[in-house]
C-alpha positions in Angstrom: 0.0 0.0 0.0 1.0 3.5 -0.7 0.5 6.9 0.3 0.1 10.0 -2.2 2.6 11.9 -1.9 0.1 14.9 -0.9 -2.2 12.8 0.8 -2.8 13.7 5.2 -4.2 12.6 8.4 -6.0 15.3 9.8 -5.4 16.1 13.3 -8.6 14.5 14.1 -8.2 11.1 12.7 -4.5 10.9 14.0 -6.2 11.2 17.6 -8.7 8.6 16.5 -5.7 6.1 16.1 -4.1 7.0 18.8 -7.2 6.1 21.0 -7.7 2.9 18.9 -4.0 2.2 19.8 -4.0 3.1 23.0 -6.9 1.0 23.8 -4.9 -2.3 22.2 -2.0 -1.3 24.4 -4.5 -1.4 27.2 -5.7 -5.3 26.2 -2.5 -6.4 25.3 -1.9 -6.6 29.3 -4.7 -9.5 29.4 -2.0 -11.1 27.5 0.7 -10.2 30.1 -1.4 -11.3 33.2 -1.9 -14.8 31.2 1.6 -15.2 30.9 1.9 -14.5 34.6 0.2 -17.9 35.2 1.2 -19.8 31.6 5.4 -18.5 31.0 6.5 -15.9 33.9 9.7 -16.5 33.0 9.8 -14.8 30.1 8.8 -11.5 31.2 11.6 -11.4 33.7 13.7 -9.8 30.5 13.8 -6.1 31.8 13.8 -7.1 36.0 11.6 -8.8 38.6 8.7 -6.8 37.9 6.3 -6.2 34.9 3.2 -3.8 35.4 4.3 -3.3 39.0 4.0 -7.3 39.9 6.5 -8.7 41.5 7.7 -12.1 39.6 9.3 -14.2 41.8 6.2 -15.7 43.5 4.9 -17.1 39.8 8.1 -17.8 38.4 8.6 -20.3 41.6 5.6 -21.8 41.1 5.6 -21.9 37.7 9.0 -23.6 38.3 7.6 -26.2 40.3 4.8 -27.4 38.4 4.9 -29.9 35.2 2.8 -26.3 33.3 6.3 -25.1 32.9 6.3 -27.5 29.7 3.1 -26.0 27.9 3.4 -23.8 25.0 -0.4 -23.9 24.4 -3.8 -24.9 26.0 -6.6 -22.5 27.8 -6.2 -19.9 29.8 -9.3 -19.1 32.6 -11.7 -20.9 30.6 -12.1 -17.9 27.6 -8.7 -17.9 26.3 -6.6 -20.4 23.6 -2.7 -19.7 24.3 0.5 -20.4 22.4 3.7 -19.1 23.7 6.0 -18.2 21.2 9.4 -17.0 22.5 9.2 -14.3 24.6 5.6 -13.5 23.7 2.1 -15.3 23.7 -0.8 -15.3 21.0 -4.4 -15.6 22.9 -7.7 -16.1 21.1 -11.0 -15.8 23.3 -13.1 -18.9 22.5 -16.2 -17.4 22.7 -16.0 -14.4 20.6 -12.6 -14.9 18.3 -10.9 -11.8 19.6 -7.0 -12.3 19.2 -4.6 -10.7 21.3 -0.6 -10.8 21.1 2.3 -9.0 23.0 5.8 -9.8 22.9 7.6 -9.6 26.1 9.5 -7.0 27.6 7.8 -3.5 27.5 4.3 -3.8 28.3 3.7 -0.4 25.7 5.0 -1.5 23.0 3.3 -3.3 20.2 3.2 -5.0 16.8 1.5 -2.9 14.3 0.3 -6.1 12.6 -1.1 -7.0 15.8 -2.9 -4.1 16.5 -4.6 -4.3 12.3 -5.5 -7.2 13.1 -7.1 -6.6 16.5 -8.5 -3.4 15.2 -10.1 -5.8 11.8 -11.9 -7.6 15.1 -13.2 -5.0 16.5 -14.1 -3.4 13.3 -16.9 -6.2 13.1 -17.4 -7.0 16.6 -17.4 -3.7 18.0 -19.1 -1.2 15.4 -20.7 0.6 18.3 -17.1 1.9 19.5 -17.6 5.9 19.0 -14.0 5.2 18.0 -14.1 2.3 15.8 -17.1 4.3 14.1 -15.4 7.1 13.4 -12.3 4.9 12.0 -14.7 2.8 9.7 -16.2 6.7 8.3 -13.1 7.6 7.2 -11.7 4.3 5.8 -15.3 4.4 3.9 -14.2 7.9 2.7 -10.9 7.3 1.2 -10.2 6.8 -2.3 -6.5 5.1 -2.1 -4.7 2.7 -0.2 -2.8 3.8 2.5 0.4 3.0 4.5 -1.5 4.4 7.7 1.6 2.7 10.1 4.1 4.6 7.7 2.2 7.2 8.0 1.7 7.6 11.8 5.8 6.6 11.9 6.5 9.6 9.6 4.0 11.9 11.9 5.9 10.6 15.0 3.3 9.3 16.6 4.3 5.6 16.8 7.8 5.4 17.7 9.8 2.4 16.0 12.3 0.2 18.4 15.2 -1.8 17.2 13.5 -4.8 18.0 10.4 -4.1 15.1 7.6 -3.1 18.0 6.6 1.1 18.3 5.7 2.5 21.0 2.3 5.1 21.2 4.3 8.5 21.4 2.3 10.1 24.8 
């Protein structure tokens, strides 16, 4: 996909995308409290504590019990998990929604991960005044659109050296 070259975001659009990414930032930390329970180890990366939890109480019991060996299975009943390196994909088995993180930094995401969440809620959650305004404008453009190289170029998501970006505040 491509942007014309005179092609914008308006300001208010940009803020619409921010709140839509900011609000997968927000359910990407279901995925982090699963992985307190399914792979704690993993988020040890950056310390002994993620989202202000203290690790060493589930990484010794995640130590001593045979879970330490699952890379998949379900998580509280509503959630499909499969750990994949230093992250964990989680699919609610009721309504489909996927969520993803990679550990360490609990802010950063995957822009493909967040399409693809945001493609969910697109269908599943219309009614969003945010999602709503999204789908109006999508409905209203005439081209396709690199909208992550665009928000990259606007600065508002940040690209790390390891392929995540981080919501500039």
């Amino acid at each position: 996909m491509r942007i014309e070259e005179d092609y914008t975001m308006d300001a208010y659009i940009i803020d619409t995308l921010r709140n839509l990414i900011a609000y997968f930032v927000e359910r990407q930390r279901l995925v982090i409290l699963a992985m307190l329970d399914i792979h704690p180890v993993a988020l040890k990366i950056d310390g002994s504590r993620i989202l202000n939890i203290d690790l060493t109480s589930y990484i010794t019991a995640y130590q001593n019990t045979s879970a330490s060996s699952l890379s998949k299975g379900i998580w509280k009943e509503e959630w499909e998990y499969k750990v994949h390196g230093i992250g964990c994909k989680m699919k609610n088995i009721h309504n489909g929604e996927i969520l993803e993180w990679d550990a360490p930094n609990p802010e950063a995401i995957r822009f493909e991960w967040f399409w693809q969440h945001l493609n969910w809620r697109m269908v599943h959650d219309s009614q969003d005044p945010n999602v709503k305004v999204f789908l109006q404008w999508l409905q209203d453009q005439p081209v396709s659109m690199n909208i992550e190289g665009h928000l990259v170029a606007e600065r508002i998501l940040l690209p790390q050296k390891d392929g995540t970006c981080l919501l500039r505040e």
